[in-house]
MILUMLO-762607 format. One record per residue: x, y, z of N, C-alpha, C, O, CB in turn; residue in one letter; residue number from 1. Coordinates in nm, 3 decimals. Atoms other than C-alpha are relative to their C-alpha. Glycine has a CB too. Layout:
<n.east X, n.north Y, n.up Z, ca.east X, ca.north Y, ca.up Z, c.east X, c.north Y, c.up Z, o.east X, o.north Y, o.up Z, cb.east X, cb.north Y, cb.up Z, code a, pos NUM>
...
END
This chain:
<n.east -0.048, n.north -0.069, n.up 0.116, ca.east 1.765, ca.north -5.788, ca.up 6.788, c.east -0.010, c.north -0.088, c.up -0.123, o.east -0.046, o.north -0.205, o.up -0.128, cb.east 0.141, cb.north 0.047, cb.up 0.021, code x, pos 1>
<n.east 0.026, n.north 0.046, n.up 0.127, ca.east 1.758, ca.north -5.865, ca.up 6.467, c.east 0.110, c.north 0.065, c.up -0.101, o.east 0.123, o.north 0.185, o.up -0.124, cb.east -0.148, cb.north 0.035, cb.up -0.038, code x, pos 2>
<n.east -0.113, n.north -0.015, n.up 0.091, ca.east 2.077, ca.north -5.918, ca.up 6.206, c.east -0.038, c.north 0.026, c.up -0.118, o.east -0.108, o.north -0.065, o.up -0.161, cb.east 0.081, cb.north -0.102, cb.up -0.009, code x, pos 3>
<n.east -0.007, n.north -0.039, n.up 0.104, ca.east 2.067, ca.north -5.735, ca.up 5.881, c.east 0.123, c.north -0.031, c.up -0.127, o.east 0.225, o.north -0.017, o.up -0.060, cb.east -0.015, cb.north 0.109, cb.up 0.039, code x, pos 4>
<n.east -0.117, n.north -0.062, n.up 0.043, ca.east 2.334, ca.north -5.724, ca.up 5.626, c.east -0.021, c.north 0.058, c.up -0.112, o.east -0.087, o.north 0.014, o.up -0.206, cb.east 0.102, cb.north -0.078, cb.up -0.010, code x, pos 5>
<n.east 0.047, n.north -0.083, n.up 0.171, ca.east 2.344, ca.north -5.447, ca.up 5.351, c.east 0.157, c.north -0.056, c.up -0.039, o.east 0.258, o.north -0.089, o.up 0.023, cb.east -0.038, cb.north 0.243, cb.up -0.016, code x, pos 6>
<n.east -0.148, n.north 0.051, n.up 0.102, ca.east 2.603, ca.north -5.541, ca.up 5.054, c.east -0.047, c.north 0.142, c.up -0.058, o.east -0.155, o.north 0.197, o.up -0.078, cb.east 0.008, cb.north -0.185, cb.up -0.134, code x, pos 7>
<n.east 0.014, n.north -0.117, n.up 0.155, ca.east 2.686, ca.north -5.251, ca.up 4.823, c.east 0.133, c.north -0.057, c.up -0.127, o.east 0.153, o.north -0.175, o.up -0.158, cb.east 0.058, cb.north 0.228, cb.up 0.066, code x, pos 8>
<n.east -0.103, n.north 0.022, n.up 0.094, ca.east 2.987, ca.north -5.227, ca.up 4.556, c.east -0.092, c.north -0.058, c.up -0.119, o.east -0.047, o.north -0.017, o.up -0.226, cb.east 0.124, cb.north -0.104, cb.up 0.058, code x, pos 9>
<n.east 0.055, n.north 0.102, n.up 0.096, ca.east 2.731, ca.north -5.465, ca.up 4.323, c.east -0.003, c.north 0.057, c.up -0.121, o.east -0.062, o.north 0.165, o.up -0.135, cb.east -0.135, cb.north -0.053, cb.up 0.031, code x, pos 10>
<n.east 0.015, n.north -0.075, n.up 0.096, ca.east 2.793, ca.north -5.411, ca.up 3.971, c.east 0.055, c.north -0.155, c.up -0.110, o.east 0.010, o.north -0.263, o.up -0.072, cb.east 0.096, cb.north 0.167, cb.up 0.015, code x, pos 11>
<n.east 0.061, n.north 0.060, n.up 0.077, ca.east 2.879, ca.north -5.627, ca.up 3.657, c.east 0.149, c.north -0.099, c.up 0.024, o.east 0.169, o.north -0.209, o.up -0.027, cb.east -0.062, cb.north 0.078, cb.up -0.143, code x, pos 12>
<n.east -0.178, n.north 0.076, n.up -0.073, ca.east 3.291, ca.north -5.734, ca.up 3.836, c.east -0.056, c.north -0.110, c.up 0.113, o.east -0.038, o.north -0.231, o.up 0.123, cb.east 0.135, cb.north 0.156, cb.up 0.118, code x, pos 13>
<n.east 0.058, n.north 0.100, n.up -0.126, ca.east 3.096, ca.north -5.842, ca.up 4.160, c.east -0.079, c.north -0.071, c.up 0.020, o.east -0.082, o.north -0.117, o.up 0.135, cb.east -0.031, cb.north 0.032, cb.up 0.083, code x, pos 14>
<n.east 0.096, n.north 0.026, n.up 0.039, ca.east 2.824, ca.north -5.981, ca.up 4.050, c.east 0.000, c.north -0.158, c.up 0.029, o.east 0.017, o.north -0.164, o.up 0.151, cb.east -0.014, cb.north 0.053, cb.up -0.127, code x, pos 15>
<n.east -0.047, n.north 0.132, n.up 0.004, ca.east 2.865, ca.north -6.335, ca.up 4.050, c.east 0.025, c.north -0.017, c.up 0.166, o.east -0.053, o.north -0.088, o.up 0.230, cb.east 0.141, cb.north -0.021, cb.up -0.107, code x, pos 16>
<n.east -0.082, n.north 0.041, n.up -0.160, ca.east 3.070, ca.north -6.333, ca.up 4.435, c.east -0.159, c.north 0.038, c.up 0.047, o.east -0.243, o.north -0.044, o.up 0.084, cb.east 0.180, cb.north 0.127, cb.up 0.085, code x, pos 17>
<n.east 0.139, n.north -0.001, n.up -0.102, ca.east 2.751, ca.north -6.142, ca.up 4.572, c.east -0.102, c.north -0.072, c.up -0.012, o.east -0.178, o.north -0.104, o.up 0.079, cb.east -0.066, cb.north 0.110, cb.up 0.004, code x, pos 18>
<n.east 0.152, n.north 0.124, n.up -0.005, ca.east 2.488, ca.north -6.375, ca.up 4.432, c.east 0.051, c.north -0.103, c.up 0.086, o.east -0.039, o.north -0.150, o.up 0.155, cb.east -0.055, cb.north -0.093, cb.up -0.171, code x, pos 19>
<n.east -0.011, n.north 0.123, n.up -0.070, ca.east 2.686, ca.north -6.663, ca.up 4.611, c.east -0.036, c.north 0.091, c.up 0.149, o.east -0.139, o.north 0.082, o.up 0.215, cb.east 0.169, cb.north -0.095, cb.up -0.021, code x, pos 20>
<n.east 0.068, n.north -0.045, n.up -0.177, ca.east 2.694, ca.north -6.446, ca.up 4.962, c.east -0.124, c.north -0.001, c.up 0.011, o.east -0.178, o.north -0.088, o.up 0.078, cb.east 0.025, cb.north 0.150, cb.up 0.061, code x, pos 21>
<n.east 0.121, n.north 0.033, n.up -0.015, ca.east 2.367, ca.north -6.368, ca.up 4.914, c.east -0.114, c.north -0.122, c.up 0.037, o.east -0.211, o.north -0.128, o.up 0.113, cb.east -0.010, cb.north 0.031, cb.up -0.077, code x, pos 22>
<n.east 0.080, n.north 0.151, n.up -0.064, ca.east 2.245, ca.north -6.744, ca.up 4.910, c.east -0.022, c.north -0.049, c.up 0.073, o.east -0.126, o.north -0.099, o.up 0.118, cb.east 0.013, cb.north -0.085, cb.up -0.006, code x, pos 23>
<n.east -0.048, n.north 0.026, n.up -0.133, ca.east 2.483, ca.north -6.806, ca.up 5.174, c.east -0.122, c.north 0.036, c.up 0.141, o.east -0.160, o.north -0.029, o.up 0.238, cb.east 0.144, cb.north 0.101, cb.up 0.009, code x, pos 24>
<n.east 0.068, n.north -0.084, n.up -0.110, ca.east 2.263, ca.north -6.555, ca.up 5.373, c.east -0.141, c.north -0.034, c.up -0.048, o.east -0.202, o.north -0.085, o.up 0.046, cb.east 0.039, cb.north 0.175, cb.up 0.007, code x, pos 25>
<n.east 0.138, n.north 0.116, n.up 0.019, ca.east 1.940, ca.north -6.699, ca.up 5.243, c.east -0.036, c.north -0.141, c.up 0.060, o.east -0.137, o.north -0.184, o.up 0.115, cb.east -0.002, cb.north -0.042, cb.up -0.132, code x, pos 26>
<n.east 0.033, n.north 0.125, n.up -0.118, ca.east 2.008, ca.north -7.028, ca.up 5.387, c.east 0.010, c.north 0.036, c.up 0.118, o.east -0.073, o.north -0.028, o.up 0.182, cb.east 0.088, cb.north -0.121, cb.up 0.002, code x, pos 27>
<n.east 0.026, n.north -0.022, n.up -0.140, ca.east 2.036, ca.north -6.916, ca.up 5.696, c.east -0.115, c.north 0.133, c.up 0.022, o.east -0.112, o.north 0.228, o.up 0.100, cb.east 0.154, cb.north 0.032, cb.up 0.073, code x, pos 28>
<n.east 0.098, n.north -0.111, n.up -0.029, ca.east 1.756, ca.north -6.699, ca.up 5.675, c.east 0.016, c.north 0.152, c.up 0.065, o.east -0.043, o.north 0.197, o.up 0.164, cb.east -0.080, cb.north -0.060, cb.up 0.078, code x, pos 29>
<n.east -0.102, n.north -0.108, n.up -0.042, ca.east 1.985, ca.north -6.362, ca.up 5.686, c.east -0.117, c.north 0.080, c.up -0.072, o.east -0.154, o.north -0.001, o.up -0.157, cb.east 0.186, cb.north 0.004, cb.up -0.060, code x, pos 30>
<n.east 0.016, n.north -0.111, n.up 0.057, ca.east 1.792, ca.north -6.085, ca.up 5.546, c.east 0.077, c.north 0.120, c.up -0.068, o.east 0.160, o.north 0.170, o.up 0.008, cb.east -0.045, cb.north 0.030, cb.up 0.066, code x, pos 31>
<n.east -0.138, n.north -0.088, n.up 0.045, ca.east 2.001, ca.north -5.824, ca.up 5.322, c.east -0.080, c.north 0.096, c.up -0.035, o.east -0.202, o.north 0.081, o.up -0.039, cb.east 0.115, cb.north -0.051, cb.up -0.125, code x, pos 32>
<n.east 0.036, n.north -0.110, n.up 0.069, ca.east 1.960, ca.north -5.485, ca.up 5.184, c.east 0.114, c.north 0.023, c.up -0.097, o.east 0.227, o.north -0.012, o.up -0.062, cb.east -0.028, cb.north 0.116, cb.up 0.092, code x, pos 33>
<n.east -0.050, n.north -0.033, n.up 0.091, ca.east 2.107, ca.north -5.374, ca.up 4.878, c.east 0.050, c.north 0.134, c.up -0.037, o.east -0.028, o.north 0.221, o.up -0.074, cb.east -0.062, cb.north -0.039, cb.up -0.060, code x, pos 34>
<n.east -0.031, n.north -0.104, n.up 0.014, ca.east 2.312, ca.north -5.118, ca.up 4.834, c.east 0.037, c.north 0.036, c.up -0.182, o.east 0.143, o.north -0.004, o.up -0.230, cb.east 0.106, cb.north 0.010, cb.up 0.107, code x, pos 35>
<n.east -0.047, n.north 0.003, n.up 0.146, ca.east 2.313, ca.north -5.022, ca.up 4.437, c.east -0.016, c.north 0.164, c.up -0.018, o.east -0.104, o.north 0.245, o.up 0.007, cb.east -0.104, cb.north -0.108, cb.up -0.117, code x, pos 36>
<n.east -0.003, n.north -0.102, n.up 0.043, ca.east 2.472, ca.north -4.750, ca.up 4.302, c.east 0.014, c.north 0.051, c.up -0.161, o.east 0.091, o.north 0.002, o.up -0.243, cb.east 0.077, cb.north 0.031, cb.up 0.069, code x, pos 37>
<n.east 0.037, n.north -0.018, n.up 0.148, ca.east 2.368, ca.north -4.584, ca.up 3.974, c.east 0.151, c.north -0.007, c.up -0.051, o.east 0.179, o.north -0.096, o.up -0.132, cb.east -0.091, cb.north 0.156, cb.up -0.041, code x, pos 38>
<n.east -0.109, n.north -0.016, n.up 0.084, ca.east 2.724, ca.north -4.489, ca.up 3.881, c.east 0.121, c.north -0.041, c.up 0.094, o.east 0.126, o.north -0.005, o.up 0.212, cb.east 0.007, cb.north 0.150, cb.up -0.061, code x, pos 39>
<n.east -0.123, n.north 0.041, n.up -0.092, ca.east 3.088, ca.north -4.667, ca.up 3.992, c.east 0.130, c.north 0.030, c.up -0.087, o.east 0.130, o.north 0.084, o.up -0.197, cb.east -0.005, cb.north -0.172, cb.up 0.047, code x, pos 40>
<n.east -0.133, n.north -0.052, n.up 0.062, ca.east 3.469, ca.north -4.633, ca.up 3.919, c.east -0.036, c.north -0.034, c.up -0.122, o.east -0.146, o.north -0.083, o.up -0.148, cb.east 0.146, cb.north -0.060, cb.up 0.047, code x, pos 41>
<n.east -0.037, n.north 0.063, n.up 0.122, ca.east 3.585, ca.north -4.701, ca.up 3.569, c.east -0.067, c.north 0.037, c.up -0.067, o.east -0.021, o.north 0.026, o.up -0.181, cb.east 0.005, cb.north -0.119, cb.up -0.017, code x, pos 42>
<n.east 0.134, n.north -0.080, n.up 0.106, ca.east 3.276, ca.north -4.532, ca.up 3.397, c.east -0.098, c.north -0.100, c.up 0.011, o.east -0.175, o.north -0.104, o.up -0.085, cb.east 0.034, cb.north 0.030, cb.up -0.191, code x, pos 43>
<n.east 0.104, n.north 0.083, n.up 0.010, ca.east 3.052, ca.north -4.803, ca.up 3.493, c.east -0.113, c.north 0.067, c.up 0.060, o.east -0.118, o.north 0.166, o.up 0.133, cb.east 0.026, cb.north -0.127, cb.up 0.058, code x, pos 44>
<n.east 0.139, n.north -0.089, n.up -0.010, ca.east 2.692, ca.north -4.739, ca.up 3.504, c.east -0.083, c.north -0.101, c.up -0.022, o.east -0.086, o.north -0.176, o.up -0.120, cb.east -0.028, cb.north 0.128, cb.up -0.108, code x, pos 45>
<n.east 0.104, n.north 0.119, n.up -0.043, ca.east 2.428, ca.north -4.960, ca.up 3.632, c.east -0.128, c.north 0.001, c.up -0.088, o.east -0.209, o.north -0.091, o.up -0.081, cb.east -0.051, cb.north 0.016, cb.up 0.163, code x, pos 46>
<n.east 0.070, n.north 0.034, n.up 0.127, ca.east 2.214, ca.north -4.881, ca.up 3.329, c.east 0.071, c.north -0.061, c.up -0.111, o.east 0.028, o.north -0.088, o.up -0.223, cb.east -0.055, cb.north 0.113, cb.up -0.051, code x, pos 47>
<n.east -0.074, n.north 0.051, n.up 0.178, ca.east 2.435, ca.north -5.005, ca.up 3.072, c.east 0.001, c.north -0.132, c.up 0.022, o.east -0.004, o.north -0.201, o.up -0.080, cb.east 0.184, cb.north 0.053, cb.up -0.056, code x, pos 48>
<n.east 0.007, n.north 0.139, n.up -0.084, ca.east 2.436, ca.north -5.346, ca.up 3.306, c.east -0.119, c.north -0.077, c.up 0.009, o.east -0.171, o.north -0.084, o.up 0.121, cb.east 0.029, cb.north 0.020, cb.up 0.136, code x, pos 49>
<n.east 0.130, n.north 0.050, n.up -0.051, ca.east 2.127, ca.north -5.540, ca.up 3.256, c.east -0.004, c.north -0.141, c.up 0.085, o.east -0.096, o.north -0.181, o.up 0.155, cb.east -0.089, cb.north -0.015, cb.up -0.122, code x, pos 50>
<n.east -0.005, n.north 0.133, n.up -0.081, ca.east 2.230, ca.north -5.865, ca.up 3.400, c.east -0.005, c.north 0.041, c.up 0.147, o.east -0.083, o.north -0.034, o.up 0.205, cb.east 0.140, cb.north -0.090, cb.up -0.030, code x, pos 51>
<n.east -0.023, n.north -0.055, n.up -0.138, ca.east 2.292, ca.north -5.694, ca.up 3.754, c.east -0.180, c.north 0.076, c.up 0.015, o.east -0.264, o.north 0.059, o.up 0.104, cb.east 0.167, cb.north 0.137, cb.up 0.003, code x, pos 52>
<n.east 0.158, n.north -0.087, n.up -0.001, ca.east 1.951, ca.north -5.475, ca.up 3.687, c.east -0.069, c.north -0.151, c.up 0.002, o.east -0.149, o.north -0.122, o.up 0.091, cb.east -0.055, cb.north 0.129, cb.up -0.174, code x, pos 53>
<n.east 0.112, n.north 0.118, n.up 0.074, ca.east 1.756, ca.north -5.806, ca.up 3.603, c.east 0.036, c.north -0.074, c.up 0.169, o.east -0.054, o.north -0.059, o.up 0.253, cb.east 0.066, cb.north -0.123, cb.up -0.207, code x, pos 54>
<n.east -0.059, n.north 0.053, n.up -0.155, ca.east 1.930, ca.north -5.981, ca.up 3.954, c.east -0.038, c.north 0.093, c.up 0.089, o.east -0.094, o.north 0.033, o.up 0.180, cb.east 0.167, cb.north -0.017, cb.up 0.019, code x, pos 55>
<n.east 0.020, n.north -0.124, n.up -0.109, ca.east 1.873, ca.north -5.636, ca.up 4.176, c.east -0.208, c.north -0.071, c.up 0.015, o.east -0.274, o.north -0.127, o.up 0.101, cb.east 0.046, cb.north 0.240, cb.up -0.103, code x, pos 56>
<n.east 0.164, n.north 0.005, n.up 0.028, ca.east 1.475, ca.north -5.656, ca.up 4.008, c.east -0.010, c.north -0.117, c.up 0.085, o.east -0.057, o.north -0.107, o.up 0.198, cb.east -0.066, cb.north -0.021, cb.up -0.173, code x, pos 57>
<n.east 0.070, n.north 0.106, n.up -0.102, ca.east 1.446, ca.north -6.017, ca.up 4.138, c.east 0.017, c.north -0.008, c.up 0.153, o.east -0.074, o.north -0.027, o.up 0.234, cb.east 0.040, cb.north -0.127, cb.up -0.038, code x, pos 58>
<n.east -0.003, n.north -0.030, n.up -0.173, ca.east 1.606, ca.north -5.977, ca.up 4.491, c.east -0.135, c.north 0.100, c.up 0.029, o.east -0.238, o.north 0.059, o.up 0.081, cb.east 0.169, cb.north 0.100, cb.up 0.057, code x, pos 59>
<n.east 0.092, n.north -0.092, n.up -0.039, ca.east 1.399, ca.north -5.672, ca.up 4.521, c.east -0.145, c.north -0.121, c.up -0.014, o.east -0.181, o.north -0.168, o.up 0.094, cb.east 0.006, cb.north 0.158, cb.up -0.113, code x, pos 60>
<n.east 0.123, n.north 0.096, n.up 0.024, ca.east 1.078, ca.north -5.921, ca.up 4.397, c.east -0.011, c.north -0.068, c.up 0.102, o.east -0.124, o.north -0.066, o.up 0.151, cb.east 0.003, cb.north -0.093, cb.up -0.112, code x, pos 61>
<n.east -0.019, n.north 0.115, n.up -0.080, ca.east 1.180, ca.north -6.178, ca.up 4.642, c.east -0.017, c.north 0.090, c.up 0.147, o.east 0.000, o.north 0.041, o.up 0.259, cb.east 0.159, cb.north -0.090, cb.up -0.034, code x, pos 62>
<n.east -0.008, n.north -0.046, n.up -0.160, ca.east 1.143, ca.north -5.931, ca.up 4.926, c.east 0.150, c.north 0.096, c.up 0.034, o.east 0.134, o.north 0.207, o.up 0.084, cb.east 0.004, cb.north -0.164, cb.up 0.108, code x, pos 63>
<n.east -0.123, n.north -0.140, n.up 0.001, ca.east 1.519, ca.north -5.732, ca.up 4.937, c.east -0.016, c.north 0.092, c.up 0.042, o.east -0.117, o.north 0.134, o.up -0.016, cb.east 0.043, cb.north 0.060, cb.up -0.102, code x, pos 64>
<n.east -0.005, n.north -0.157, n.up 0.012, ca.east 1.544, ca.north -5.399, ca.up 5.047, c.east 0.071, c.north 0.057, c.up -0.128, o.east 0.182, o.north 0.004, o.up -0.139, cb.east 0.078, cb.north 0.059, cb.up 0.127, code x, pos 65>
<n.east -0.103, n.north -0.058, n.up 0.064, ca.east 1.694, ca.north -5.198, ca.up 4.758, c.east 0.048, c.north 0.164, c.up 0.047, o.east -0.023, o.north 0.258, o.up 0.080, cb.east -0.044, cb.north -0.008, cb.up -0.144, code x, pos 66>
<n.east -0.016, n.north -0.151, n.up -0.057, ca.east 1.845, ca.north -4.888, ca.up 4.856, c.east 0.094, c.north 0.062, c.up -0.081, o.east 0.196, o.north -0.006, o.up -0.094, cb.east 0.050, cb.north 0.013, cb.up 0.153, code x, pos 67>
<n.east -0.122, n.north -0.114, n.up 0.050, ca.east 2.062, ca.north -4.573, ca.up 4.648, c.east 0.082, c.north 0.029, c.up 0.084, o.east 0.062, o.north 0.090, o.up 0.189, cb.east -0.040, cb.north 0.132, cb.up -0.040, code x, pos 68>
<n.east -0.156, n.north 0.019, n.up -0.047, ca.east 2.381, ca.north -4.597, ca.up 4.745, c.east 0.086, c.north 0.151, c.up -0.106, o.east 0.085, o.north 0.179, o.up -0.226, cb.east 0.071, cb.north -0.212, cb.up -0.062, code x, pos 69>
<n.east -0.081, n.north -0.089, n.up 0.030, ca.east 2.607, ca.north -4.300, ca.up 4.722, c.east -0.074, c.north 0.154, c.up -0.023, o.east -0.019, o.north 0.260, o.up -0.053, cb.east 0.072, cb.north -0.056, cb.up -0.115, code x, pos 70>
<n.east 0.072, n.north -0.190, n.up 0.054, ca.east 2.375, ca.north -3.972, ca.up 4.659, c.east -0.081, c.north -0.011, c.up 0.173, o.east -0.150, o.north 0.082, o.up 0.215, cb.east -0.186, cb.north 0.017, cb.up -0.217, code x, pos 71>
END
């Protein structure tokens, strides 16, 4: 078998904690998928967020799964 881990929640609060997990799971050669969702509590909205868009883009670059989360 083979260990995956998808993260979701990622937005412009979590941002920061998941890049460190993420690494975490890079050094050990973890593979992740990304769970990003266009719209979250509070009225946030993953277009209005480019720092998180610009971080998603490079995971995704680097190989990532990205996946829509919530629809």
């Amino acid at each position: 078998g083979k260990l995956i881990v998808s993260i979701s929640g990622i937005g412009e609060q979590t941002l920061t904690d998941v890049a460190d997990f993420c690494a975490q799971l890079d050094a050990r050669s973890v593979p992740v998928s990304l769970l990003a969702a266009p719209r979250l509590a509070n009225d946030y909205r993953l277009d209005r967020d480019p720092r998180t868009v610009d971080w998603l883009t490079d995971r995704r670059a680097r190989g990532d799964a990205l996946v829509l989360h919530g629809y």
